[in-house]
C-alpha positions as CSV (number, residue, x, y, z in Angstrom):
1,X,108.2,107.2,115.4
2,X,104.6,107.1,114.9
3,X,102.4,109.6,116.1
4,X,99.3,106.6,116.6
5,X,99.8,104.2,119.5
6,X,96.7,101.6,120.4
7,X,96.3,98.8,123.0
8,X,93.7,96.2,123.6
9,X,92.5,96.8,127.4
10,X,90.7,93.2,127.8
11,X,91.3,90.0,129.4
12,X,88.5,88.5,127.4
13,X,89.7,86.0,124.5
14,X,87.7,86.7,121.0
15,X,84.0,84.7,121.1
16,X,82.6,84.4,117.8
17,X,79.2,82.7,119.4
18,X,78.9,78.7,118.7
19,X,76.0,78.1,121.3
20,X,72.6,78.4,120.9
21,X,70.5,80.8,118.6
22,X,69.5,84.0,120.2
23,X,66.2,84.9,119.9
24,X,65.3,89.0,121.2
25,X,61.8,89.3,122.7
26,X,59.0,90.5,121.1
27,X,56.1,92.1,122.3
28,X,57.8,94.0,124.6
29,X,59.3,96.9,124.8
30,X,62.5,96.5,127.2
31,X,64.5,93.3,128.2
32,X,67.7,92.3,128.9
33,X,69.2,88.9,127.3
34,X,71.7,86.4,128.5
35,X,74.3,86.2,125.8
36,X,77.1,84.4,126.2
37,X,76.6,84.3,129.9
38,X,76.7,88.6,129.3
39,X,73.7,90.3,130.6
40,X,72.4,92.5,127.6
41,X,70.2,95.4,128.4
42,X,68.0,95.9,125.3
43,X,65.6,99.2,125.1
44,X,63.0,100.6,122.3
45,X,62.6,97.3,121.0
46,X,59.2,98.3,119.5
47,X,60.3,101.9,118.0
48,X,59.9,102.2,114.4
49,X,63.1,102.2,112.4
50,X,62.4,101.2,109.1
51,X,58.4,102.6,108.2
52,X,58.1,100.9,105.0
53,X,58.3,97.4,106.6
54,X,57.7,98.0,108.9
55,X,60.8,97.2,110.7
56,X,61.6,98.2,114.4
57,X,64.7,97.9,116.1
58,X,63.5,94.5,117.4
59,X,64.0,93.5,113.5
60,X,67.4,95.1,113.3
61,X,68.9,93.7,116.8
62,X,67.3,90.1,115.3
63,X,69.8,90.2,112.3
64,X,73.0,90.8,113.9
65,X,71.9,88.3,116.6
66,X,71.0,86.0,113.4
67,X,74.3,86.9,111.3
68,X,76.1,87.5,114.1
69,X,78.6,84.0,113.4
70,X,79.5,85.3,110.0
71,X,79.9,88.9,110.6
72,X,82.0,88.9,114.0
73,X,85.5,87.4,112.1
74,X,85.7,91.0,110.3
75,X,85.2,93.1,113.7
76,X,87.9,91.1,116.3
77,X,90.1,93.1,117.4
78,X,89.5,96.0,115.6
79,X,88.2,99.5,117.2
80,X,84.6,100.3,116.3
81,X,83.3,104.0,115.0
82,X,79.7,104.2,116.1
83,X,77.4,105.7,113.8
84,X,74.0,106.3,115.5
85,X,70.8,106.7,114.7
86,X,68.1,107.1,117.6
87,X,65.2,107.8,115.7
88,X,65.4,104.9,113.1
89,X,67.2,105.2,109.5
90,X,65.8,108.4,108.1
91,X,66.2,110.1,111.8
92,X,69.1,112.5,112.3
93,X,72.9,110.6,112.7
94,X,76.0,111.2,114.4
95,X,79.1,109.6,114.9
96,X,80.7,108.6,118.3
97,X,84.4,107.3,118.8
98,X,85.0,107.1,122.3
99,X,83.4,104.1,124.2
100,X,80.4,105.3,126.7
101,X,81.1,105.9,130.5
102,X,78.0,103.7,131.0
103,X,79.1,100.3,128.7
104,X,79.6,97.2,130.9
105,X,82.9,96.0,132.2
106,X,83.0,93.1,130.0
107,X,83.1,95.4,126.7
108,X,86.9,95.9,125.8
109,X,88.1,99.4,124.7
110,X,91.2,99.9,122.3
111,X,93.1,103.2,122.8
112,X,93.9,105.1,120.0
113,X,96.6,108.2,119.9
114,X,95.8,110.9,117.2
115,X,97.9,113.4,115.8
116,X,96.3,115.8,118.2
117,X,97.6,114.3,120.9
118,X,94.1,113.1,122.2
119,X,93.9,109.4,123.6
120,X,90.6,108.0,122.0
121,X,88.9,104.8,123.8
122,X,87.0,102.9,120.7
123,X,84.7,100.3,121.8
124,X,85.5,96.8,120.5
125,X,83.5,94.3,119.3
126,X,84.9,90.7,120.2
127,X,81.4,88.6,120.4
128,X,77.1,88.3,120.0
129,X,77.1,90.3,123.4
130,X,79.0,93.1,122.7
131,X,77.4,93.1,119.0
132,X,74.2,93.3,120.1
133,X,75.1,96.3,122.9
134,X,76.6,98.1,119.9
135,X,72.9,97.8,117.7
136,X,70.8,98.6,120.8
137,X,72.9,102.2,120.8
138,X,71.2,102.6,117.2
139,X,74.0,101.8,115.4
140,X,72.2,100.5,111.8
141,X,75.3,100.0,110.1
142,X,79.0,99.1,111.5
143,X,82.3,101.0,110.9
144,X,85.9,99.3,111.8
145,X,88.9,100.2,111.6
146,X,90.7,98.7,108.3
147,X,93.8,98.2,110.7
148,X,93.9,95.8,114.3
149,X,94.2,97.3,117.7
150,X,97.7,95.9,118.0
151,X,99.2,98.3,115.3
152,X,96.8,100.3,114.2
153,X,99.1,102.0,111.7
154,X,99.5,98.7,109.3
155,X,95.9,97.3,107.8
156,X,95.7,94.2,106.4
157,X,93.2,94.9,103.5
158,X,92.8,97.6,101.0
159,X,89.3,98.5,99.0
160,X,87.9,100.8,96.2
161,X,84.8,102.5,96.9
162,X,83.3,102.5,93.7
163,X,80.3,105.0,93.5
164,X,78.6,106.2,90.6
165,X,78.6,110.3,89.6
166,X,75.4,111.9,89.2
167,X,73.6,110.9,85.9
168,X,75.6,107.2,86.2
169,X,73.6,104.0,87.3
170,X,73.9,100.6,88.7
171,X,74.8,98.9,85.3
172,X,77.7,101.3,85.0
173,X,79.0,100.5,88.5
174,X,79.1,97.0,87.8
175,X,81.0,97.7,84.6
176,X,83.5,99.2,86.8
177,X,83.5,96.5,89.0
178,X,85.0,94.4,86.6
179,X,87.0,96.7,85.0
180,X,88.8,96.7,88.2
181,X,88.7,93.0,89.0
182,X,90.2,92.7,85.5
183,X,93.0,95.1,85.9
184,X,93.9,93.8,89.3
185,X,94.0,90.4,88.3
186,X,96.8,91.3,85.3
187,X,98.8,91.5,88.5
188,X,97.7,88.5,90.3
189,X,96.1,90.3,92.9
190,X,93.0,88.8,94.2
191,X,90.2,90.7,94.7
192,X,86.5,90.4,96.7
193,X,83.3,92.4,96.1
194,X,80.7,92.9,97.9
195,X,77.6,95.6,97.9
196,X,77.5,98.8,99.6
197,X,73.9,98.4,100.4
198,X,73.6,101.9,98.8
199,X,74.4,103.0,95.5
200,X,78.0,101.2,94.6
201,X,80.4,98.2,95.2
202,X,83.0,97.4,97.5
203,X,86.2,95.4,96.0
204,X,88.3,94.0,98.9
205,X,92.3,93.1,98.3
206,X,93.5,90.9,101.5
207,X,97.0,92.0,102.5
208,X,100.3,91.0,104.0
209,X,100.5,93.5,107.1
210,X,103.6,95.2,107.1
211,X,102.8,98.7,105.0
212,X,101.9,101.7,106.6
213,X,98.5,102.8,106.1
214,X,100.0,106.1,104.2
215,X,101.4,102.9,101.6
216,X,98.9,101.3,101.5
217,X,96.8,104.3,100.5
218,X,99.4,105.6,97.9
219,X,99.1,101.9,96.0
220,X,95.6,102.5,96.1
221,X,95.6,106.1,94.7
222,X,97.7,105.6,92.0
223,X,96.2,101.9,90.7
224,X,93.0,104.5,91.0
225,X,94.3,106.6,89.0
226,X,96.0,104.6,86.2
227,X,92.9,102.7,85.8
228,X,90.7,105.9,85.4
229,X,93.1,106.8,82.5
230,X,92.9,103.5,80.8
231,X,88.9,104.0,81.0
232,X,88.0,107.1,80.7
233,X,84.4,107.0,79.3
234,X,83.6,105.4,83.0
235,X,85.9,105.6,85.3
236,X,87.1,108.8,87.4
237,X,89.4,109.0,90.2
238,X,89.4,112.7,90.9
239,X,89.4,114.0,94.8
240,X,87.6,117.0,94.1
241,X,84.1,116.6,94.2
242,X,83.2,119.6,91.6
243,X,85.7,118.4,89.0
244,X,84.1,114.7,89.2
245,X,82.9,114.4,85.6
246,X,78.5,113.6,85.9
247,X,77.6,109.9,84.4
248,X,80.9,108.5,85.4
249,X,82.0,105.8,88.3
250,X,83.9,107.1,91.2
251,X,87.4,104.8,92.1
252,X,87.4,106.1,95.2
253,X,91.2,105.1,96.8
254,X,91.1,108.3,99.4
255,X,89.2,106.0,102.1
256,X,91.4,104.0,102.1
257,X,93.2,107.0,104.8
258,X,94.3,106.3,108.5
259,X,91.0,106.9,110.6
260,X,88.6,106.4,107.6
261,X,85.8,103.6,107.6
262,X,83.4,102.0,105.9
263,X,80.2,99.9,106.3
264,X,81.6,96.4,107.0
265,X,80.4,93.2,105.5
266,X,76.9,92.1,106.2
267,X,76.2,95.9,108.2
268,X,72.4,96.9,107.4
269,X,72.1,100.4,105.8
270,X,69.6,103.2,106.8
271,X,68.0,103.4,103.3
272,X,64.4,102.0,102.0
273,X,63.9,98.4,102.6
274,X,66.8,97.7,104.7
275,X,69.5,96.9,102.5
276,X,72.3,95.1,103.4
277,X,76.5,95.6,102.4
278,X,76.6,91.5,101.0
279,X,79.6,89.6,99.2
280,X,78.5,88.9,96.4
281,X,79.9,86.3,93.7
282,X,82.0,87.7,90.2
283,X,79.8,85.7,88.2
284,X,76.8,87.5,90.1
285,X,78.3,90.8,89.0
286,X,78.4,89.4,85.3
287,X,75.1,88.1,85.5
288,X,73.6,91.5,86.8
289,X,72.8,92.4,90.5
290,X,71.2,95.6,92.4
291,X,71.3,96.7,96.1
292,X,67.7,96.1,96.6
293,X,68.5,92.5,96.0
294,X,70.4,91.4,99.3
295,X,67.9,93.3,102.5
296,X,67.8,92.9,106.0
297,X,65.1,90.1,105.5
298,X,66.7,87.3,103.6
299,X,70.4,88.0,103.8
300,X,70.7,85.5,106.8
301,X,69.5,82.9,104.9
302,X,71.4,83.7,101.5
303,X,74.3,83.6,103.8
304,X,73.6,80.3,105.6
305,X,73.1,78.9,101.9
306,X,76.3,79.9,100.4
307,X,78.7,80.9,103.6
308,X,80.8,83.5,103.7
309,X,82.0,84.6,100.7
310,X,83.8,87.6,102.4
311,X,85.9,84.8,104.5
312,X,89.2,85.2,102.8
313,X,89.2,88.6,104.1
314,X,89.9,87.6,107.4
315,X,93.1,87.6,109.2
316,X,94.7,83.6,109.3
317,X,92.3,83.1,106.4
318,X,93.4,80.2,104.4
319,X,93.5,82.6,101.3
320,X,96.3,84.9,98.9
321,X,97.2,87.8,100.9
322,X,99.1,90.2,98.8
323,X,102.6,91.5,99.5
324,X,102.3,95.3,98.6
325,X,105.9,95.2,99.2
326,X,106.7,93.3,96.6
327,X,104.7,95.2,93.9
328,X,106.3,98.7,94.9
């Protein structure tokens, strides 16, 4: 029997947002919004976040409300780690799981049981109005659960977390970008990457939910592994941080763990010019892309141009779904 057991506490269906665009006021410095017929209390709208824009949190609250369409597919129904930062993306940080006393009745909560018997009440992000509560907390970037509040033990993706080793740079990470496209694709297994928005890439495998997350994180471990061996000039895949060869490529399969998260798709990251975690194209990996290319300030439009490119990822998706079963 597991030791996790979750359940949605909402009446509210999933609202992705089809109505008009929302626009967050400027020139002042507190407001509350009508979004989705969901009063919004926004505060600190003029406070400095980003100084090298500069960008407030106005700016930041603007994108989600602006991205808000493609982004909210990847959040339904999943439970929401807050990471927040009060005093903009260079302030101090800290992480928050359970939903505040204070959020408004219409935000739904999924209850998580951990090991240590404690019963954890994640927020849940279902629409534009709950988004945009979740940024005006300071969240900058956004961390979901890999698995749905209806069994949160069985995730229906996998990733490697590819991150470059002191003295390694962006070239070599999208080296190893392919290297794993190429090695997952021997085995049919499609395969979706997108940018950290910090230093690496993200590649995304869409799976048939069934495995535990434990399964899906042994797959992941040893396809890390094999592939290190296979390239070992760039690749690594060791856990321990001090034995982590230096000008190397991190294959990071260990966050792929029950509990772990990482910065969705399209989530802005609290680094210099506002970067933003973007799908990207293979051929743009062949071609030759950097971080600093997809930013807070014209990923909206890049993504209105080309759609989403993370959309297979998404649960119902027209789209291959893997059968890890079947590969065991």
């Amino acid at each position: 029997m597991s030791l996790h057991a979750s359940s949605l506490t909402t009446e509210n269906l999933p609202d992705t947002g089809s109505g008009e665009p929302i626009s967050i006021p400027g020139g002042v410095e507190q407001a509350e919004v009508e979004v989705e017929g969901k009063a919004v209390r926004l505060s600190n709208l003029n406070k400095v976040f980003w100084p090298e824009g500069p960008y407030t949190k106005r700016d930041l609250l603007q994108y989600y409300a602006d991205i808000a369409p493609f982004l909210l597919p990847h959040l339904l129904n999943r439970a929401m780690v807050m990471k927040r930062y009060p005093d903009g993306a260079y302030g101090e940080f800290f992480f928050q799981k359970r939903a505040p006393k204070t959020r408004p009745e219409w935000l739904p909560i999924c209850e998580i049981l951990h090991a240590s018997q404690n019963l954890v009440d994640f927020p849940v992000i279902q629409n534009s109005a709950g988004l945009l509560w979740l940024v005006n907390l300071g969240c900058i970037d956004l961390n979901q659960w890999y698995a749905r509040c209806d069994d949160v033990d069985r995730p229906d993706y996998l990733h490697f977390d590819l991150d470059p080793t002191p003295g390694a740079e962006f070239p070599q990470v999208r080296e190893a970008a392919l290297a794993v496209r190429d090695a997952l694709k021997e085995r049919n297994i499609p395969c979706y990457p997108k940018t950290s928005g910090s230093r690496g890439i993200h590649i995304y495998v869409p799976i048939v939910r069934g495995p535990l997350q434990k399964k899906v994180w042994t797959f992941a471990k040893q396809f890390a592994k094999e592939l290190a061996l296979r390239h070992p000039a760039l690749l690594t895949a060791e856990y321990k941080v001090a034995a982590r060869p230096p000008g190397h490529v991190l294959v990071d399969y260990n966050q792929n763990a029950w509990g772990r998260t990482l910065a969705s798709v399209y989530s802005v990251r609290p680094r210099p010019g506002a970067p933003v975690s973007t799908p990207v194209t293979w051929g743009e990996v062949e071609k030759g892309i950097s971080t600093e290319d997809f930013r807070m300030d014209n990923v909206p439009a890049r993504v209105r141009r080309l759609g989403d490119l993370f959309a297979p990822m998404v649960p119902g998706a027209d789209s291959q779904r893997v059968n890890l079963e079947e590969l065991s």
